[in-house]
PAMIVO-386772 format. One record per residue: residue in one letter; x, y, z of N, C-alpha, C in turn. Coordinates in steps of 0.02 Angstrom, whole numbers, plus 32768, in hexadecimal, padded with zeros to 4 digits. Layout:
N
residu->a | n.u->X | n.v->Y | n.w->Z | ca.u->X | ca.v->Y | ca.w->Z | c.u->X | c.v->Y | c.w->Z
...
//
This chain:
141
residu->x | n.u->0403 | n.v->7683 | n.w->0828 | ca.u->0431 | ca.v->7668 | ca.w->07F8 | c.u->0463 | c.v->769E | c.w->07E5
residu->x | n.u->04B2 | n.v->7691 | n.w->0802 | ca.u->04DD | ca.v->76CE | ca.w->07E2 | c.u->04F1 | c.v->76B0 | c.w->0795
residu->x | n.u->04FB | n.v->76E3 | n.w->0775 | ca.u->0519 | ca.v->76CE | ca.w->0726 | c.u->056D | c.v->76EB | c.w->0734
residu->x | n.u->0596 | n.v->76B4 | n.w->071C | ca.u->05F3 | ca.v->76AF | ca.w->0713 | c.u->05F3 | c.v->76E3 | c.w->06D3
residu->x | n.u->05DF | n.v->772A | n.w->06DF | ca.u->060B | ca.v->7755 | ca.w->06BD | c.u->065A | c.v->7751 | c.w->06A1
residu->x | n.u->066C | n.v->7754 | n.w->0664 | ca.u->06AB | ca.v->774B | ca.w->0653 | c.u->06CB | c.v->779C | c.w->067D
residu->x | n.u->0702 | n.v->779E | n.w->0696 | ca.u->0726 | ca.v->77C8 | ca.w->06BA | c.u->0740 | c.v->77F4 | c.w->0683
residu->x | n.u->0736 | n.v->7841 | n.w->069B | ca.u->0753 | ca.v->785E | ca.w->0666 | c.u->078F | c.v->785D | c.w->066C
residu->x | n.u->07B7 | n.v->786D | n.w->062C | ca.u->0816 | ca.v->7882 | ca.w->0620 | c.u->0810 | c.v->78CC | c.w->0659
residu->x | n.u->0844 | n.v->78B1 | n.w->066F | ca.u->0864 | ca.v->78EA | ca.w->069E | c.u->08A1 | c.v->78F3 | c.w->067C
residu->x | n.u->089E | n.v->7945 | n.w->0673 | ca.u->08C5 | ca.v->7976 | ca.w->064B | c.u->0901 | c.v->7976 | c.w->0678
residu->x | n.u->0905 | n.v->7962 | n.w->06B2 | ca.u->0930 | ca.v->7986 | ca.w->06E2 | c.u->0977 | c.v->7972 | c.w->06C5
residu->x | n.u->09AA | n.v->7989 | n.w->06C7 | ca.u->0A03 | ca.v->798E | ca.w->06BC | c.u->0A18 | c.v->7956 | c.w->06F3
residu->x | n.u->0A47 | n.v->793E | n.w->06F0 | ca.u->0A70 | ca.v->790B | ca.w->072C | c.u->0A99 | c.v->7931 | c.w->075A
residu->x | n.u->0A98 | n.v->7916 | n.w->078B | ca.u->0AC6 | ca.v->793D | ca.w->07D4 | c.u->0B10 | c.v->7942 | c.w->07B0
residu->x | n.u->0B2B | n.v->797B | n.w->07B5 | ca.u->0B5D | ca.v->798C | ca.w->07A6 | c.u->0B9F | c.v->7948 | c.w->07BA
residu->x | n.u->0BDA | n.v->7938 | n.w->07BA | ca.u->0BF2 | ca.v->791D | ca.w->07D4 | c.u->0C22 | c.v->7950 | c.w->080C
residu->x | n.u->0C2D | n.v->7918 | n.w->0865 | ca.u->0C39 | ca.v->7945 | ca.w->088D | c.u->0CA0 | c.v->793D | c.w->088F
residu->x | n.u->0CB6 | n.v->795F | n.w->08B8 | ca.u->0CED | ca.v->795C | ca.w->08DB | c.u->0CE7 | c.v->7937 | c.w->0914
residu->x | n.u->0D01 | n.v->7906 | n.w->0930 | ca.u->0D08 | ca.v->78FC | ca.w->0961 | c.u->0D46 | c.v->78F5 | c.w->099D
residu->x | n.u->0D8A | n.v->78E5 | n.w->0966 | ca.u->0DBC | ca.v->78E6 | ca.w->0991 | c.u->0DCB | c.v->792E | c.w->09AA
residu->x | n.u->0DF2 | n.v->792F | n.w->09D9 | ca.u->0E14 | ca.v->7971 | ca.w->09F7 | c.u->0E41 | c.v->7984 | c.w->09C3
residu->x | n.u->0E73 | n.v->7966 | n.w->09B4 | ca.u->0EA5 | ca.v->7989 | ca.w->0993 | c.u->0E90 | c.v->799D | c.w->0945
residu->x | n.u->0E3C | n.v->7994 | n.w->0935 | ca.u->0E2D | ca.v->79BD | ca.w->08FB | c.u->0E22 | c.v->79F9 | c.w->08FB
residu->x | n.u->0E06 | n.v->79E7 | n.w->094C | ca.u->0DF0 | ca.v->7A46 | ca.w->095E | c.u->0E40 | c.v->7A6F | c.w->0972
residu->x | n.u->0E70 | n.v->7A50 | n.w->0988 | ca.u->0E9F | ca.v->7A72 | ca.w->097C | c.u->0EB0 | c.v->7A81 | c.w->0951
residu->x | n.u->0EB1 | n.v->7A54 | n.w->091B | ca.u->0ED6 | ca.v->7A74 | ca.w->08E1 | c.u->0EA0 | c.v->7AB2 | c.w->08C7
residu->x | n.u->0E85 | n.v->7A9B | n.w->08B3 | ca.u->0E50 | ca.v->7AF0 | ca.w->08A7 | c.u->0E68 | c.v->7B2B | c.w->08C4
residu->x | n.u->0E63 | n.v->7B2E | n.w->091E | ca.u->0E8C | ca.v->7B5E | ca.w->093C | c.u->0EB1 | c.v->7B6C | c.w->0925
residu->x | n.u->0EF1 | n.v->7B3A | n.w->091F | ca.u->0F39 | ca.v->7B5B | ca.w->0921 | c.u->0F3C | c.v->7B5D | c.w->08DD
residu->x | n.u->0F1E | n.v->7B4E | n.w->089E | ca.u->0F50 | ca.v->7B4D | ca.w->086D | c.u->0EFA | c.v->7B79 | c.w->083C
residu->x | n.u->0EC2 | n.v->7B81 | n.w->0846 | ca.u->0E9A | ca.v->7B97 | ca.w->0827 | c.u->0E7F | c.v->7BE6 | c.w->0816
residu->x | n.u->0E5D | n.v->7BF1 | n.w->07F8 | ca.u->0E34 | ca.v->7C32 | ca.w->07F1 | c.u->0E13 | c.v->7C31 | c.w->081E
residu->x | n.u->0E02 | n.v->7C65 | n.w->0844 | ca.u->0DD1 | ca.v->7C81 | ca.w->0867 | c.u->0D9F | c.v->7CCC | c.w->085C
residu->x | n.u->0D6F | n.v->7CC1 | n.w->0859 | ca.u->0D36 | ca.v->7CF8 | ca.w->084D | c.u->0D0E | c.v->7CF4 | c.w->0895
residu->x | n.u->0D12 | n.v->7D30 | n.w->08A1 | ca.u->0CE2 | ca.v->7D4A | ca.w->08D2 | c.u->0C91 | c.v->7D6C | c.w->08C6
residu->x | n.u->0C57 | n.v->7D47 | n.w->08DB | ca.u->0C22 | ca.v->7D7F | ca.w->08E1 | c.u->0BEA | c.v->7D6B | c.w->090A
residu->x | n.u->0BB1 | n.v->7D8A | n.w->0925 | ca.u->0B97 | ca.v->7DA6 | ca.w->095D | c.u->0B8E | c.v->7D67 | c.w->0980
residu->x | n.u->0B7A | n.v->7D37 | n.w->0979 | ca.u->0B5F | ca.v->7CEC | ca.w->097A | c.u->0BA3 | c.v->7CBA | c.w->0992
residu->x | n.u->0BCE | n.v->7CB4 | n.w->0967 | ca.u->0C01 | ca.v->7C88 | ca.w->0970 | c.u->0C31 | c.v->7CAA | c.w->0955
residu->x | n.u->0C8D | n.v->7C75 | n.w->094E | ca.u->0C9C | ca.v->7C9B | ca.w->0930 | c.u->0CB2 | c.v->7C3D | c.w->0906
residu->x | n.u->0CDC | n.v->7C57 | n.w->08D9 | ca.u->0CD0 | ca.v->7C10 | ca.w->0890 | c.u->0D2C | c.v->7C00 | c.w->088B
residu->x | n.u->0D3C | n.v->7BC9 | n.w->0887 | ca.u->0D78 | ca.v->7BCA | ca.w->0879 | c.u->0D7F | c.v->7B9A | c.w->0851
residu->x | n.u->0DAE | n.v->7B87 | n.w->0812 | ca.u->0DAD | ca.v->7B63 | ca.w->07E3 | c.u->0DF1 | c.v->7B48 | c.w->07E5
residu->x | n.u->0DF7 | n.v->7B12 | n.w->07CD | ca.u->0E41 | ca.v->7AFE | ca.w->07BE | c.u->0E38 | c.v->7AD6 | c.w->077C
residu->x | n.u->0E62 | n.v->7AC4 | n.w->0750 | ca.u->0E53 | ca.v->7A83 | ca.w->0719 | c.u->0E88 | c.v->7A44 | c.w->0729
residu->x | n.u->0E7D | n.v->7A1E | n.w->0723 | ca.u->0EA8 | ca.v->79EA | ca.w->0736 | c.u->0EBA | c.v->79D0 | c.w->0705
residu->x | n.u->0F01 | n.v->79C3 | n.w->0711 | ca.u->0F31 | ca.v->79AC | ca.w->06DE | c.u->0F29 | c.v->7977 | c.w->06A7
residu->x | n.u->0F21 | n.v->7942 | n.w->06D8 | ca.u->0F1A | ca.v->78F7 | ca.w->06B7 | c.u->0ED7 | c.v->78E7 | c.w->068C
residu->x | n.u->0E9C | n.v->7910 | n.w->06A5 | ca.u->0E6B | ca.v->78E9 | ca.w->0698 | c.u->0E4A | c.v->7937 | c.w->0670
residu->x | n.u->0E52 | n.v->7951 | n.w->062E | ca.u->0E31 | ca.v->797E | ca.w->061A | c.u->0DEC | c.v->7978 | c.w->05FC
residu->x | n.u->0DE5 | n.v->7949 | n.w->05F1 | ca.u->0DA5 | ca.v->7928 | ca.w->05BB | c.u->0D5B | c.v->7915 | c.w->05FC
residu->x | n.u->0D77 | n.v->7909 | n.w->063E | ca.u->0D34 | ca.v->78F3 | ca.w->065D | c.u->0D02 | c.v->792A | c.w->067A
residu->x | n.u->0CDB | n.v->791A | n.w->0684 | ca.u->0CAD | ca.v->7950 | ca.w->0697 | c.u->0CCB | c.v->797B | c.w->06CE
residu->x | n.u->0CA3 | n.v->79B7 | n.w->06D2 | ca.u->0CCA | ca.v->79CB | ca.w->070A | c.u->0CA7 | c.v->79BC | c.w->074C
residu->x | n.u->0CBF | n.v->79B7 | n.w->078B | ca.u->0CBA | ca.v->79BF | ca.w->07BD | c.u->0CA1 | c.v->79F2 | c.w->07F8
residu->x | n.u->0C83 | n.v->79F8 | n.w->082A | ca.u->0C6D | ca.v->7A36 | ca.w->085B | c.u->0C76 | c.v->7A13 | c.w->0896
residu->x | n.u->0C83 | n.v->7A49 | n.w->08C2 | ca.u->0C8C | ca.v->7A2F | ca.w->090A | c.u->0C6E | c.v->7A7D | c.w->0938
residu->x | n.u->0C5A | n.v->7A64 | n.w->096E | ca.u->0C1F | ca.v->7AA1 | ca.w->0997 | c.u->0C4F | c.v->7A9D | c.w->09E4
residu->x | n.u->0C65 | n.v->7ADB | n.w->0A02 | ca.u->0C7B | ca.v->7AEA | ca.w->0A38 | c.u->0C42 | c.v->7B09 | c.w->0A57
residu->x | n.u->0C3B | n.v->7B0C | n.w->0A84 | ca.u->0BFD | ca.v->7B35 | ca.w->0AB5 | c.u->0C11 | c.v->7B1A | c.w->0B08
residu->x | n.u->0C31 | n.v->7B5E | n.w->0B1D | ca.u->0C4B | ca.v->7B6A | ca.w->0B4D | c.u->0C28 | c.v->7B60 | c.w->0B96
residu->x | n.u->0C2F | n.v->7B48 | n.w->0BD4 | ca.u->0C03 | ca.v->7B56 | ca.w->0C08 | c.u->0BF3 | c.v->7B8D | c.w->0C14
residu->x | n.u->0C20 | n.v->7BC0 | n.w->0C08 | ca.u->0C22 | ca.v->7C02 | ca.w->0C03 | c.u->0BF3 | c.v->7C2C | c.w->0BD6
residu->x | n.u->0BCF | n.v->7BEE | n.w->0B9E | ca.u->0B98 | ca.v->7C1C | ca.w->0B81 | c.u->0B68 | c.v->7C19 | c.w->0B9F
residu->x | n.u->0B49 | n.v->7BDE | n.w->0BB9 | ca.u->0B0B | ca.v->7BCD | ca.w->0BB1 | c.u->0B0C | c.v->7B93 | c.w->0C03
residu->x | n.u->0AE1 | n.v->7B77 | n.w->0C1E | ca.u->0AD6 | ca.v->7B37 | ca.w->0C2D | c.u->0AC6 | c.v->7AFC | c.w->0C0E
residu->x | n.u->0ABF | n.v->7AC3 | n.w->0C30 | ca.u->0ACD | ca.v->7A8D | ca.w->0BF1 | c.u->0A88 | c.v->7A8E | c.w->0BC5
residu->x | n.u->0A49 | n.v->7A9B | n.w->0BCF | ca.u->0A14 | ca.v->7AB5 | ca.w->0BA7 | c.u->0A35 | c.v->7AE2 | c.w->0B6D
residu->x | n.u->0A31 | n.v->7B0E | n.w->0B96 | ca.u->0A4B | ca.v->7B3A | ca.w->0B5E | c.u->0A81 | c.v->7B33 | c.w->0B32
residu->x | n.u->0ABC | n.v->7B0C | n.w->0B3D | ca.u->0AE9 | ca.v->7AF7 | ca.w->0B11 | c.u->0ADD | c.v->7ABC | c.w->0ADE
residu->x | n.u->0A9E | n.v->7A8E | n.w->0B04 | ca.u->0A90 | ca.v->7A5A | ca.w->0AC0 | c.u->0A6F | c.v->7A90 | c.w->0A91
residu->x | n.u->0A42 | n.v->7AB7 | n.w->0A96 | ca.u->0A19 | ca.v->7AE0 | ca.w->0A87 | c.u->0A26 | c.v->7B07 | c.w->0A36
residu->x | n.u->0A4C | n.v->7B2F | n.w->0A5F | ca.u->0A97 | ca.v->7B52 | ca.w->0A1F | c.u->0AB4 | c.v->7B23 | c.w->0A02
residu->x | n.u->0AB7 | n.v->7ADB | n.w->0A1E | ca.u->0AEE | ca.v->7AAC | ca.w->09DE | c.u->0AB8 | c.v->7AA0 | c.w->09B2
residu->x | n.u->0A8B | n.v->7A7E | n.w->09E0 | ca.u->0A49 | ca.v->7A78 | ca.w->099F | c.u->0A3B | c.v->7ABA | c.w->096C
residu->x | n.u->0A3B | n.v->7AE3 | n.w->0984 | ca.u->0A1E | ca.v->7B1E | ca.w->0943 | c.u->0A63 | c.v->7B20 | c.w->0907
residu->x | n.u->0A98 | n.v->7B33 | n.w->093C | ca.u->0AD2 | ca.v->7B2F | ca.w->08F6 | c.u->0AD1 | c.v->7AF7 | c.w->08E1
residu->x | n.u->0AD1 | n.v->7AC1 | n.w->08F8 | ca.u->0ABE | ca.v->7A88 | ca.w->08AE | c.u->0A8C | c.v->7A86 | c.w->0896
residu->x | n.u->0A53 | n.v->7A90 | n.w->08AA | ca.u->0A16 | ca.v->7AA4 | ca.w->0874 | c.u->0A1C | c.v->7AE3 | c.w->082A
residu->x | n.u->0A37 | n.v->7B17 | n.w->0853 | ca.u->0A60 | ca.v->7B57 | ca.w->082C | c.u->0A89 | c.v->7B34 | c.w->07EE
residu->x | n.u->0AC0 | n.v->7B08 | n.w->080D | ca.u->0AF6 | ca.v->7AF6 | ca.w->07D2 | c.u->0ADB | c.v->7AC4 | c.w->07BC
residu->x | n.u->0AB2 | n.v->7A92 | n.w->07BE | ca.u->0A8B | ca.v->7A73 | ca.w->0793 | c.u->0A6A | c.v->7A74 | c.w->0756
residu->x | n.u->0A3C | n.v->7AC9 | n.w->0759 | ca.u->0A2B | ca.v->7AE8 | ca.w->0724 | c.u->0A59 | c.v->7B00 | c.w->0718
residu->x | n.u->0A97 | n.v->7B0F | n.w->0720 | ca.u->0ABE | ca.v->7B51 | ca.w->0702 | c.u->0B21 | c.v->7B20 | c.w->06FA
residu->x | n.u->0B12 | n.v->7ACD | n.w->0700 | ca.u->0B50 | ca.v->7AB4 | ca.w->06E4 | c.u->0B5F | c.v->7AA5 | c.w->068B
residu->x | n.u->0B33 | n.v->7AC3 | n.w->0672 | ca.u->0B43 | ca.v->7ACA | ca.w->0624 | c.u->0B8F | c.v->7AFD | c.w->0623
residu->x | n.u->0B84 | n.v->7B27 | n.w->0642 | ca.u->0BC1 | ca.v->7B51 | ca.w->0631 | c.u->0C09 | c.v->7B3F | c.w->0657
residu->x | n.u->0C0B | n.v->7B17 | n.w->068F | ca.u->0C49 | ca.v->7AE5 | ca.w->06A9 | c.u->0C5E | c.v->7AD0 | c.w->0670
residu->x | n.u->0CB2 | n.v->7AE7 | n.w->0663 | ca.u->0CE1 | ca.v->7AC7 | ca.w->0641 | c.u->0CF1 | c.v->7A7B | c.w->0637
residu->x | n.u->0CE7 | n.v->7A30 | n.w->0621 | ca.u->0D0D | ca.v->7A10 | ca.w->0628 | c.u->0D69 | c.v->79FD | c.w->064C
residu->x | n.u->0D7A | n.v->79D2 | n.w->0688 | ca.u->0DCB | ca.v->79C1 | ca.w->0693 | c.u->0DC7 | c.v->7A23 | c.w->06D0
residu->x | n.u->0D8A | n.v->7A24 | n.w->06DD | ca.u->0DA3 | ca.v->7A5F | ca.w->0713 | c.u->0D73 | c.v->7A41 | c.w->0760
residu->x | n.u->0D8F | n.v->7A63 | n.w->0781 | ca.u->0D6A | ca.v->7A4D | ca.w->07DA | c.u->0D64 | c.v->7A9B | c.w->07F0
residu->x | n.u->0D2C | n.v->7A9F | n.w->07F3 | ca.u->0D15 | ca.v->7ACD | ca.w->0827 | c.u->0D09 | c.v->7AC5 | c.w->0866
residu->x | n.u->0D05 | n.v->7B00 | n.w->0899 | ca.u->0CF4 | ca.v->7B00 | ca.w->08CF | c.u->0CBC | c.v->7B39 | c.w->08E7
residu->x | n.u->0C95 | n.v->7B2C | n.w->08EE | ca.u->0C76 | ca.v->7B7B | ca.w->0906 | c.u->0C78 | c.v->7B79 | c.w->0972
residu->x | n.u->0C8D | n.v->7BAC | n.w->0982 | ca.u->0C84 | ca.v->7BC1 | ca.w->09C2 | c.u->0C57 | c.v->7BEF | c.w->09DB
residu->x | n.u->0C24 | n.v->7BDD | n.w->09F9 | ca.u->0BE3 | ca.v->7BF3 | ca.w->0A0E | c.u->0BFB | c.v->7C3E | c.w->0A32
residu->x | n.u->0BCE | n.v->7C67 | n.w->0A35 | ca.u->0BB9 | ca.v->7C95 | ca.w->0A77 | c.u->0B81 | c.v->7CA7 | c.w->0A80
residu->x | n.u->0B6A | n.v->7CB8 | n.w->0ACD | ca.u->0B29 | ca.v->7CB9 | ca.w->0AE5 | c.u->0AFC | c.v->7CD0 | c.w->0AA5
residu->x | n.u->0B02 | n.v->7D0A | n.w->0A8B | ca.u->0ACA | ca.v->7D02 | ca.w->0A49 | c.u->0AB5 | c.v->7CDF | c.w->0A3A
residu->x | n.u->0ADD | n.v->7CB9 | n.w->0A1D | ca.u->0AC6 | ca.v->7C68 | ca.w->0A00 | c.u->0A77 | c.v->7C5E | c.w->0A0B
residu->x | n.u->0A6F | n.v->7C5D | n.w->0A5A | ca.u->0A31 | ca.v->7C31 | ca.w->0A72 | c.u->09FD | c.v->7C5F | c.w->0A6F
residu->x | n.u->0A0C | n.v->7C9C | n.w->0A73 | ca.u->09D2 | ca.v->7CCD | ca.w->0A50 | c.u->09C3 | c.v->7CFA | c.w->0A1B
residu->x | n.u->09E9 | n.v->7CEF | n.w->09F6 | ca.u->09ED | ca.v->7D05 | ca.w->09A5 | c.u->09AF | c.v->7CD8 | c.w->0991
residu->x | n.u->0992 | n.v->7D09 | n.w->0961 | ca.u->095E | ca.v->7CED | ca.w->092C | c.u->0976 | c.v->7CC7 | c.w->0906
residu->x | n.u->095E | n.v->7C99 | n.w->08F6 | ca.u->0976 | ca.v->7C60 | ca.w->08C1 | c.u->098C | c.v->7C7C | c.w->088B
residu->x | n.u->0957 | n.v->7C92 | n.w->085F | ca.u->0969 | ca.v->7CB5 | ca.w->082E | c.u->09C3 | c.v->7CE3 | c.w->0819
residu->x | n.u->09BC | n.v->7D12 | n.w->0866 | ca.u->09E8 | ca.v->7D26 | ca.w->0874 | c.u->0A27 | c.v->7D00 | c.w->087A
residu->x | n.u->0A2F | n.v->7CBA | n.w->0884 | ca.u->0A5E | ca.v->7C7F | ca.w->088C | c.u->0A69 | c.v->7C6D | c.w->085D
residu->x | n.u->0A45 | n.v->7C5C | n.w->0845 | ca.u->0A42 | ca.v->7C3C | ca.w->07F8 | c.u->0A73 | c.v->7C6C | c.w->07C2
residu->x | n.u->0A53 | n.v->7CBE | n.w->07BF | ca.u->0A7B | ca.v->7CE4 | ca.w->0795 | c.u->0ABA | c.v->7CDF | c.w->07A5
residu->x | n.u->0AC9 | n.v->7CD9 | n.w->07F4 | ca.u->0B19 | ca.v->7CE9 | ca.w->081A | c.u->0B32 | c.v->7CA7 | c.w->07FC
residu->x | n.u->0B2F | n.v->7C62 | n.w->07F8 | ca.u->0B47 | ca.v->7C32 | ca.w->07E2 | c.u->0B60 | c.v->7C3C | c.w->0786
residu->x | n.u->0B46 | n.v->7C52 | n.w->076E | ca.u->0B25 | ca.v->7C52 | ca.w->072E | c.u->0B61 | c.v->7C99 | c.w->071D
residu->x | n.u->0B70 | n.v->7CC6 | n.w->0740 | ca.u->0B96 | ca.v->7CEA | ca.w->073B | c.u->0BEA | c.v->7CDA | c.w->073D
residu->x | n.u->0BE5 | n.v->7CAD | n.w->0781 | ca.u->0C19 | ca.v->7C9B | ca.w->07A8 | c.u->0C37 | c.v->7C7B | c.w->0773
residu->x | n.u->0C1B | n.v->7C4F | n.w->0756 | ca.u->0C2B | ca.v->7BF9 | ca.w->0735 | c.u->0C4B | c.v->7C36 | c.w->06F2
residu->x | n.u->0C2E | n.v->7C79 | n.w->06D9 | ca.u->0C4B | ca.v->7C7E | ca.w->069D | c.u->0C6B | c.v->7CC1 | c.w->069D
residu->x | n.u->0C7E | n.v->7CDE | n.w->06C9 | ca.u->0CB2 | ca.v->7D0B | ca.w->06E3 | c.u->0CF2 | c.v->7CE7 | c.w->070A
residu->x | n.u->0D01 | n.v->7C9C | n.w->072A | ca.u->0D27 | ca.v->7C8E | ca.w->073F | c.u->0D6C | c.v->7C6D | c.w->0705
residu->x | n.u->0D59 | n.v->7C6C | n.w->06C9 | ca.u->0D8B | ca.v->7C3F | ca.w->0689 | c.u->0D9C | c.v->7C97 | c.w->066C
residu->x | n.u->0D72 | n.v->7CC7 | n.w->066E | ca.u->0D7A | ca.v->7D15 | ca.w->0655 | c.u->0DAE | c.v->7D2E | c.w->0677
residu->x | n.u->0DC7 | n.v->7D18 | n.w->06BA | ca.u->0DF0 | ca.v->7D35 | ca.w->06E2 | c.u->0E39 | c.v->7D1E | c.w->06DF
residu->x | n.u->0E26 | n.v->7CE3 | n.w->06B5 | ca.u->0E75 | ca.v->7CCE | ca.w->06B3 | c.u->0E99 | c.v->7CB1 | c.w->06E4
residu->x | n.u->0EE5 | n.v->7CC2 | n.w->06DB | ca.u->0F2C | ca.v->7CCB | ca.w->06F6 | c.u->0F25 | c.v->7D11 | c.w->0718
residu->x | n.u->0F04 | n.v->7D3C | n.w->070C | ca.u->0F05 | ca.v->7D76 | ca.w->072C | c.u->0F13 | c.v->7D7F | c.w->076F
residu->x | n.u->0EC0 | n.v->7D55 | n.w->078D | ca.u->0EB2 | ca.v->7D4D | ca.w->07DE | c.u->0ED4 | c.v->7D0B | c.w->07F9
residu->x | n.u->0EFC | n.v->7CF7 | n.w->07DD | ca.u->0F24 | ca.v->7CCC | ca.w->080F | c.u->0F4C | c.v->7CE2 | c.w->0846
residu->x | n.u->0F49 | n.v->7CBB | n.w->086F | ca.u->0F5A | ca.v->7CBF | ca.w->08A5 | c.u->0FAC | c.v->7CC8 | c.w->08B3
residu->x | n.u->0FCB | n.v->7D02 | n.w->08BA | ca.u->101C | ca.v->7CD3 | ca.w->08BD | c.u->1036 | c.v->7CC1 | c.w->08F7
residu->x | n.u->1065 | n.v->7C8E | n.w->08E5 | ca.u->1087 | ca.v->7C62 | ca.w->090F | c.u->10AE | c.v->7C82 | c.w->094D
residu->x | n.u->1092 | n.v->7C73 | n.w->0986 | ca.u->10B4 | ca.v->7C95 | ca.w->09A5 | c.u->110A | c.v->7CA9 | c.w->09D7
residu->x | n.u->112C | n.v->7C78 | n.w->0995 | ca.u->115E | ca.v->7C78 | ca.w->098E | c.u->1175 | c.v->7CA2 | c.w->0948
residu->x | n.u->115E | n.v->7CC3 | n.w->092B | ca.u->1161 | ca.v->7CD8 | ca.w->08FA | c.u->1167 | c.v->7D2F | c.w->0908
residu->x | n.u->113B | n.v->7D2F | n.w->0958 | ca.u->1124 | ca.v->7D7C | ca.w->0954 | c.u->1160 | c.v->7D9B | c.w->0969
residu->x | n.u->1167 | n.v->7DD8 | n.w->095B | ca.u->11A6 | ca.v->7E16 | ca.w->0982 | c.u->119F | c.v->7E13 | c.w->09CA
residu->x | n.u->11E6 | n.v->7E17 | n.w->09FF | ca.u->11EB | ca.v->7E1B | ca.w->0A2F | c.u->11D8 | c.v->7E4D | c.w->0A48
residu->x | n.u->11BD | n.v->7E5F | n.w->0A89 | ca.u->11A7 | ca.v->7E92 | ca.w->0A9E | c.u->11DE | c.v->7ED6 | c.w->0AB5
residu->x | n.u->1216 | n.v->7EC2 | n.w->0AA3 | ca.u->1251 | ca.v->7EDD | ca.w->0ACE | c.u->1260 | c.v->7F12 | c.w->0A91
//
């Protein structure tokens, strides 16, 4: 005879919401912050229209890092990583993080802090680390 245990509350947080079009991950590129460190590197943008909704993440992982094992692998851990660690994501911003081979063998722990860092050194950096336009830059002549 099994007994219908009532199911415990699961504490767990909700899946972040993702990026999916292309031209979000462009805009991040071309118009966002970028932070670099050992794992990935993080790029942020805020979007204009919509400041109030949650924010957004989107995961690049290159053939060039990994094989396709290994690239679901690393997407899974950084969204496990930013799962615990999307309290500190801004509202009306889109991130991107871009994997490198680390990724898939970094200690969690070790991921977790790098996210957790990333997410609150990338709004610290400002206007600083923007990118400029490269119509903007001095001629080489």
């Amino acid at each position: 005879m099994t007994t219908n245990a009532p199911a415990q509350p699961h504490a767990a947080k909700t899946a972040p919401q993702r990026l999916r079009r292309r031209r979000d991950f462009l805009h991040a590129a071309a118009s966002g912050v970028r932070h670099s460190m050992r794992v990935f590197s993080l790029q942020a943008a805020e979007r204009e229209n919509d400041r109030e909704t949650p924010a957004r993440f989107g995961f690049t992982v290159t053939k060039k890092t990994a094989g396709a094992v290994g690239r679901n692998r690393i997407r899974r851990r950084l969204k496990e990583a930013l799962r615990v660690n999307s309290f500190q994501a801004r509202p009306g911003y889109d991130y991107v993080f871009i994997a490198r081979p680390a990724a898939l063998t970094a200690p969690f722990r070790e991921l977790l802090l790098q996210v957790a860092d990333g997410l609150a050194n990338i709004h610290a950096l400002g206007k600083s680390s923007k990118r400029r336009n490269r119509k903007n830059r001095p001629s080489a002549s």
